[in-house]
Every structure is written in C-alpha cells, then in structure tokens.
C-alpha positions in Angstrom: 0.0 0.0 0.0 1.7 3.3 -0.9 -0.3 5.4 2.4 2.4 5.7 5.1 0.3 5.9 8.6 3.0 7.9 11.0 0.9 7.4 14.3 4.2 6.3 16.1 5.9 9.7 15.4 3.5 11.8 16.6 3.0 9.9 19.6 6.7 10.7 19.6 6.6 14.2 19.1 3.6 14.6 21.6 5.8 12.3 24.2 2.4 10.4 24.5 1.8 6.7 25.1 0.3 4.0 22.8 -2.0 3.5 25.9 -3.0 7.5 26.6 -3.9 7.9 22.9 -5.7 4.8 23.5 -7.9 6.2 26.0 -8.2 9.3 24.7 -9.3 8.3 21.0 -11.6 5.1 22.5 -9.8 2.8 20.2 -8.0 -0.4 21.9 -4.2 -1.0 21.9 -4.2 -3.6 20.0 -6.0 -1.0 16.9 -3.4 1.6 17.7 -0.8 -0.8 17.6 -2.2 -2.1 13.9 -1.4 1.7 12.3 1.4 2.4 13.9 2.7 -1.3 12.1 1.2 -0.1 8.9 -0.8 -3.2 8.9 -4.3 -1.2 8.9 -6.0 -1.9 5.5 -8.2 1.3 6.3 -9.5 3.6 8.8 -12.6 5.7 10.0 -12.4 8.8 9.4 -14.0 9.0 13.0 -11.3 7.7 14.3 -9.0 10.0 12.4 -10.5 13.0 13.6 -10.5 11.6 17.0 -6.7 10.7 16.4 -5.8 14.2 15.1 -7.6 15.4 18.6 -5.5 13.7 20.4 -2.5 14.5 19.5 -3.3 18.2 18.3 -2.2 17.3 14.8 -3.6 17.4 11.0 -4.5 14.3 9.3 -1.1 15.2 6.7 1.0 14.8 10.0 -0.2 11.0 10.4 -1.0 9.8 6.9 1.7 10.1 4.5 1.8 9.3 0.8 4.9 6.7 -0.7 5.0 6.0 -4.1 5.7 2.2 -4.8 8.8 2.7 -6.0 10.6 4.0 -2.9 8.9 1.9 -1.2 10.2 -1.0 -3.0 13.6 0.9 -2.4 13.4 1.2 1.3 
C-alpha cells in the first residue's frame, strides 16, 4: 500500500503513550498498535478525527503518501 500511517511519530513528538492515545481516541491498543505497524487496511475517518484530537495534529501529520517505487527501495 503506498499510504504511510505515521501514528508512532507523533506519539513521539507529543511524548504520548500507545495507551494515553488509546484512552483518549476510544480505540484499543491492540488497533493503535495495527497503524502504527502499517498493517491497517483502512481507517474511519471518525477515528482519524479523534486521532488528530488527540494528538493536536492534521490528518497530513499522520497519513503520508509513498510512491511504490521508494517503497520497494526502502
């Protein structure tokens, strides 16, 4: 899938947990844990507003576009 989902650096940035955002977004671990791997076939946009709450960010800060090519590359 070329959409990067950068969940882990924000949490990062924000020096938040995988189990505050948790809390805060109403999502379990487990989900969180499923983007940040870039496992997630899709997600809510629901959940990416509540995401983007969370962590006071725009959805551009978390989803992130990669062509296939670098990709490939990486």
């Amino acid at each position: 899938m070329a959409i990067r989902v950068n969940v882990d650096v924000m949490l990062a940035k924000r020096k938040m947990s995988v189990t505050e955002l948790s809390e805060r977004v109403g999502i379990t671990m487990a989900n969180i844990s499923i983007l940040k791997n870039g496992k997630a076939k899709a997600i809510r946009i629901d959940t990416l507003d509540k995401i983007c709450r969370a962590l006071d960010c725009q959805p551009g800060d978390i989803l992130e576009y990669v062509p296939e090519e670098e990709k490939e590359e990486a």
